[in-house]
C-alpha positions as CSV (number, residue, x, y, z in Angstrom):
1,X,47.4,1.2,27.6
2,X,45.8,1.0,24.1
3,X,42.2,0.0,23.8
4,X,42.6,-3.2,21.6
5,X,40.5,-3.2,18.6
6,X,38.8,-6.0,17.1
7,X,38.6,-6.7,13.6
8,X,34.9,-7.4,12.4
9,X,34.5,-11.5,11.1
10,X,33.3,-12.0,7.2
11,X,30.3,-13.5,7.3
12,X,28.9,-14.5,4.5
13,X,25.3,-14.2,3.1
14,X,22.0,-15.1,4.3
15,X,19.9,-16.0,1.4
16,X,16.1,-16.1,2.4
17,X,14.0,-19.2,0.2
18,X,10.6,-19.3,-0.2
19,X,7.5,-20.5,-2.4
20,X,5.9,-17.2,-2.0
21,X,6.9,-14.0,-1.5
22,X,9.8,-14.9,1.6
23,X,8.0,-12.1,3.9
24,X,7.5,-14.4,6.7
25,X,11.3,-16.0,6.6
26,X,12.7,-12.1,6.0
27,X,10.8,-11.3,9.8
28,X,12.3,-14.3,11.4
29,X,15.3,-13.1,10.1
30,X,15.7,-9.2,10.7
31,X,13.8,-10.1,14.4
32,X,17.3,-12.0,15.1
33,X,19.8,-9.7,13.3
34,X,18.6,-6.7,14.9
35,X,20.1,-7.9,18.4
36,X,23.5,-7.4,16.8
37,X,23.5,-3.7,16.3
38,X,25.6,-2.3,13.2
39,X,26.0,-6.2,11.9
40,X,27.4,-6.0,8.5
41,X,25.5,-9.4,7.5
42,X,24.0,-9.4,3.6
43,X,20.7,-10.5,3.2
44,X,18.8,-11.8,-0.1
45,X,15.4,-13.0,-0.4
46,X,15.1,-15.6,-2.8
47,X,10.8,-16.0,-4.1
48,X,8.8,-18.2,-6.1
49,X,10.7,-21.6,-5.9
50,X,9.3,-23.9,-7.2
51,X,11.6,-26.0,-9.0
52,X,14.6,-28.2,-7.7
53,X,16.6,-26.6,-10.6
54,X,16.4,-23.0,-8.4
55,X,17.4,-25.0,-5.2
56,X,20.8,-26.5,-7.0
57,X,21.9,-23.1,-8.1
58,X,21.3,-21.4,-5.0
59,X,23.1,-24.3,-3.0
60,X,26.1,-23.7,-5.7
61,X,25.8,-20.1,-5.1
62,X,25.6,-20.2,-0.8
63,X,28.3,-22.8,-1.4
64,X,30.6,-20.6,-3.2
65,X,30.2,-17.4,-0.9
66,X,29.8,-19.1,2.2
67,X,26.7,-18.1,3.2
68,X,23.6,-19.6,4.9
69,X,19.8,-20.8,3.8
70,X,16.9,-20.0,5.9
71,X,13.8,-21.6,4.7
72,X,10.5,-21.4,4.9
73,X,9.3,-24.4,1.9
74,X,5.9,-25.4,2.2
75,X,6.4,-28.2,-0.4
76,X,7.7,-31.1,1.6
77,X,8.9,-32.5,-1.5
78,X,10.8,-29.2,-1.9
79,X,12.0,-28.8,1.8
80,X,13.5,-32.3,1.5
81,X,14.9,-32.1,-1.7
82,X,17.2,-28.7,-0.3
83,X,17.6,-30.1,2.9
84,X,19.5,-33.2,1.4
85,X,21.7,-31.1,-1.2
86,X,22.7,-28.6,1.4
87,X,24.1,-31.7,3.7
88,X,25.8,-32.9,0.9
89,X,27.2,-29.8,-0.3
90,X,28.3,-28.9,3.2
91,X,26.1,-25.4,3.1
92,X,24.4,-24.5,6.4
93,X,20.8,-24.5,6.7
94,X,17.8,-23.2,8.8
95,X,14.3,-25.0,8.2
96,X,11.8,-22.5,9.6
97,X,8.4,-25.3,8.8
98,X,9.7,-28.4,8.5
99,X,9.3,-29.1,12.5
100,X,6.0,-27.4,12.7
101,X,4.7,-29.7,9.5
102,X,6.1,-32.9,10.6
103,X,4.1,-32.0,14.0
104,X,1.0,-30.5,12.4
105,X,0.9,-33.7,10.0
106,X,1.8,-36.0,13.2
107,X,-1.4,-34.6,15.3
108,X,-3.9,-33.5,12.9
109,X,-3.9,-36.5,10.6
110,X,-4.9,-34.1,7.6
111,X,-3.2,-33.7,4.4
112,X,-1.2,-30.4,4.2
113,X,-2.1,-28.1,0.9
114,X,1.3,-27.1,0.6
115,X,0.6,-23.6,-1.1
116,X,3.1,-20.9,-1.0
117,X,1.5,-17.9,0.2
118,X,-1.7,-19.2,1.2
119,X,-2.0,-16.9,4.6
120,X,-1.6,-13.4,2.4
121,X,-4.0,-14.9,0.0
122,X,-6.6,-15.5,2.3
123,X,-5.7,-12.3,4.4
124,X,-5.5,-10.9,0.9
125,X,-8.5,-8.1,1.6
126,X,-6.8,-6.5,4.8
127,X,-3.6,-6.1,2.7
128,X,-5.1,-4.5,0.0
129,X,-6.9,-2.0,2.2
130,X,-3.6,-1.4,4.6
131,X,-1.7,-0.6,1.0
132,X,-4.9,1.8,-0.1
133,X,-4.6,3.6,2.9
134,X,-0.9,4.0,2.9
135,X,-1.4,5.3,-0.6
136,X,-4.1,7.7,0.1
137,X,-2.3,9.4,3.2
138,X,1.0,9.7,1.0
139,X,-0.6,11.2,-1.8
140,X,-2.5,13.6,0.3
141,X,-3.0,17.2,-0.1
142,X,-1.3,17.5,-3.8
143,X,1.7,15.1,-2.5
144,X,3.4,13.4,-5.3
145,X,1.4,14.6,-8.1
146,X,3.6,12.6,-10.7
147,X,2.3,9.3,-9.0
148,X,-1.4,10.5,-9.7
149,X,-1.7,7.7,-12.4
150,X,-1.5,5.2,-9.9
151,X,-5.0,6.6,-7.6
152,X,-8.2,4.8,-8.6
153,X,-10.0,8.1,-7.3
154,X,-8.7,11.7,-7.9
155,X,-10.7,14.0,-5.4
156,X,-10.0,17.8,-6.2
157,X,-11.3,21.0,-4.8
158,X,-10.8,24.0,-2.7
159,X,-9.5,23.9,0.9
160,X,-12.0,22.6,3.6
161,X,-14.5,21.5,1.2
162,X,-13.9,17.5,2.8
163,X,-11.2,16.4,0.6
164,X,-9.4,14.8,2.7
165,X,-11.4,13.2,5.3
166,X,-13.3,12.1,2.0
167,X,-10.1,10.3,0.6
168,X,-9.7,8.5,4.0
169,X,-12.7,7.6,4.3
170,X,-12.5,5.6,0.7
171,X,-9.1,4.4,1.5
172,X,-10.8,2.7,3.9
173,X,-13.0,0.5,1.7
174,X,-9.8,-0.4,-0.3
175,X,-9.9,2.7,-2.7
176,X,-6.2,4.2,-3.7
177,X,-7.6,7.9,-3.5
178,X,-5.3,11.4,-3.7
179,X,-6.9,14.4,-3.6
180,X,-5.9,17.5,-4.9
181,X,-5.9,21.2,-3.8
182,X,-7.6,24.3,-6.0
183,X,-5.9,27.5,-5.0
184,X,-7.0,31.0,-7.0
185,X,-3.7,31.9,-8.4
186,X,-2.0,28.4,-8.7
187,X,-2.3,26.0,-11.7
188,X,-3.0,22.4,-10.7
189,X,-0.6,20.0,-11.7
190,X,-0.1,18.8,-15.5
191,X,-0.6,15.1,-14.2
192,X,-4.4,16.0,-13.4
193,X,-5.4,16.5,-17.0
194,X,-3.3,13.6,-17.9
195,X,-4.9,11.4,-15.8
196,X,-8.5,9.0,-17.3
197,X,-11.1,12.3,-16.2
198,X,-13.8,9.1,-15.2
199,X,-11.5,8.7,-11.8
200,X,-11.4,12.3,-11.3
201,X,-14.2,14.0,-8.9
202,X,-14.7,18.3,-8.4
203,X,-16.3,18.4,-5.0
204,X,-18.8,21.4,-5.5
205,X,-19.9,23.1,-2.3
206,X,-21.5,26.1,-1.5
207,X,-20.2,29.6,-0.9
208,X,-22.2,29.6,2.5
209,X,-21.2,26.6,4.1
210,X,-17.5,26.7,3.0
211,X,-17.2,30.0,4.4
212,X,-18.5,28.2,8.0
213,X,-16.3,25.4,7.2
214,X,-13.6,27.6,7.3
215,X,-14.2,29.9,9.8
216,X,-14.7,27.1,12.5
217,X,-10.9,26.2,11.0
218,X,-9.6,29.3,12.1
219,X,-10.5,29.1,15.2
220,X,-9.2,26.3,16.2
221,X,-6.3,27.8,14.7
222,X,-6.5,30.5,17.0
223,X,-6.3,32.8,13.4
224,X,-8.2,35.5,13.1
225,X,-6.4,37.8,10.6
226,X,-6.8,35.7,7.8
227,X,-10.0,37.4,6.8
228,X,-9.3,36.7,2.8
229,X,-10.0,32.8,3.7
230,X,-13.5,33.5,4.7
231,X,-14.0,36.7,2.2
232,X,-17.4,35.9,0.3
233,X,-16.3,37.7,-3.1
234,X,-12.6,35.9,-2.5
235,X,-14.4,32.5,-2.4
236,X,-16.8,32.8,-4.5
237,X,-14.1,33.6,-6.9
238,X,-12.6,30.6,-5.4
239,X,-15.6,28.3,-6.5
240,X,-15.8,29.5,-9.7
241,X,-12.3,28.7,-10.6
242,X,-13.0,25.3,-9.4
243,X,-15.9,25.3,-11.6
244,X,-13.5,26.3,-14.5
245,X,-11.3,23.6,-13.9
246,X,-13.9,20.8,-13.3
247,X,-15.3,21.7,-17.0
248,X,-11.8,21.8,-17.8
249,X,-11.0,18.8,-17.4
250,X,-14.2,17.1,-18.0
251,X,-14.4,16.2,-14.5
252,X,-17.6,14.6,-12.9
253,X,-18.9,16.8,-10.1
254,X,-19.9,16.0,-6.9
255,X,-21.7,18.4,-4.7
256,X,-20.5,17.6,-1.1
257,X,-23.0,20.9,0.1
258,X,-24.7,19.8,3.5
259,X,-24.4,16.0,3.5
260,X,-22.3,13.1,5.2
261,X,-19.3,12.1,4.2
262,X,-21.1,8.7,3.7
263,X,-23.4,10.0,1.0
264,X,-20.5,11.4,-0.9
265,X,-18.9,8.1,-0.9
266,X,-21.8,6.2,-1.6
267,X,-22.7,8.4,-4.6
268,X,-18.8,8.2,-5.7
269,X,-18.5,4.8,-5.4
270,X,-21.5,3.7,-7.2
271,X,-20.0,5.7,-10.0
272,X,-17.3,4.2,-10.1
273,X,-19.1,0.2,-9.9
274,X,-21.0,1.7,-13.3
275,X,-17.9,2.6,-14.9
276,X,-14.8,0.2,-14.4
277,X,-14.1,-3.1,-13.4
278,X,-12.0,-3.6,-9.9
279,X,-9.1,-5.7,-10.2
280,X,-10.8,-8.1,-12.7
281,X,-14.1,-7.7,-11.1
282,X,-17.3,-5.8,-12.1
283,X,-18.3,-4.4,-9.2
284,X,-21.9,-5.3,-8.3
285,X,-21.3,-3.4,-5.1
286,X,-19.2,-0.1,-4.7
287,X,-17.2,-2.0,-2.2
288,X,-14.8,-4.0,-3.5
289,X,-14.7,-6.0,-1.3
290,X,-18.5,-6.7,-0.9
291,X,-18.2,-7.2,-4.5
292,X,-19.5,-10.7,-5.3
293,X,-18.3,-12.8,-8.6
């Protein structure tokens, strides 16, 4: 007996609308689609509307391809406006807020801002310092060293003298940091000496407490053989070639010898509020976001 197949339906397009950036309709959306495994269902997110001109083309458009709107319009004036055209056009529609609003306005008796994107703008600081952190940790280690115009903070030295845990640390203040590797023998990438040399910071540290630094590493490793790691003359040479590089480049020098991470960051940091503006702002703090106008 043959197994009778079934021959997948057309359907046509969801397009996503929204005054802002149509992140919160594309969640509603996905969070539904997902329970139909290997759908075949197109998906376009339509931003920034904000005048009934967009809504008529897009209601041609969904029209024309047979597709669906999900909304998610803040602006009553808007949401009523598509809602009417998409009756009279015959196109299928989804109204995410208009519900909630008509309740909200019902029970709360207080006029509605009807701003687009208002929630990510107020939540503005904890996005900027998730994104900083996903930067950081995928430009980590040398990673992507053709993105290293895009760091606010370059961090370059040898191994375990606190690059990383330095970067994270930053990222966590809202910083975009990547950090960068010295190794005897291997040229750094072209991108470092391309990049402004006022972001970029040589973490000095001494031959003594590297070498413990390192030999604690091992351990942990369980690697004991690797005696050229902890090698005075072999880093010694090691820290002078950093040297080299940091005058090189006209780097500014940092010496991470004996003290917190916090320090270093502190002393980075208030650097970097003497010398740039963040995002529009002159920092009066080395936080941005302690940063006041």
């Amino acid at each position: 007996m043959m197994t009778e197949i079934k021959k997948e339906k057309h359907v046509g397009p969801i397009y996503i609308v929204s005054g802002g950036k149509g992140l919160a309709g594309n969640n509603m959306v996905q969070s539904m689609l997902i329970q139909y495994p290997n759908n075949n269902v197109p998906i376009n997110i339509v931003p920034n509307i904000h005048e009934k001109i967009q809504l008529i083309k897009l209601v041609e458009k969904a029209k024309h391809e047979d597709g669906l709107i999900a909304h998610t319009l803040v602006n009553r004036e808007l949401r009523d406006f598509l809602k009417e055209l998409c009756n009279e056009k015959g196109v299928r529609n989804i109204d995410y807020m208009g519900e909630l609003a008509d309740y909200l306005d019902e029970k709360l008796h207080i006029p509605s801002l009807q701003t687009p994107g208002l929630y990510r703008e107020i939540n503005q600081q904890y996005f900027d310092r998730i994104e900083a952190i996903e930067f950081t940790l995928n430009h980590d280690d040398g990673l992507q060293p053709h993105r290293l115009h895009k760091a606010e903070i370059v961090l370059i030295g040898v191994s375990r003298s606190g690059k990383t845990p330095l970067s994270v640390y930053l990222a966590m203040y809202g910083w975009k940091v990547a950090n960068i590797p010295l190794v005897n023998g291997i040229q750094p990438p072209k991108e470092l000496f391309e990049v402004d040399p006022q972001r970029v910071f040589g973490l000095s540290i001494s031959p003594a407490q590297l070498i413990s630094h390192r030999v604690k590493r091992l351990r942990s490793l369980g690697d004991t053989d690797n005696t050229n790691y902890v090698d005075e003359r072999m880093v010694s040479q090691e820290i002078r070639n950093a040297n080299f590089i940091f005058e090189k480049g006209g780097f500014t020098v940092v010496n991470v010898s004996n003290k917190p991470i916090e320090t270093t960051a502190n002393e980075i940091l208030n650097i970097m509020a003497n010398r740039f503006e963040y995002r529009g702002r002159r920092l009066n703090s080395p936080y941005p976001y302690e940063a006041k106008d």
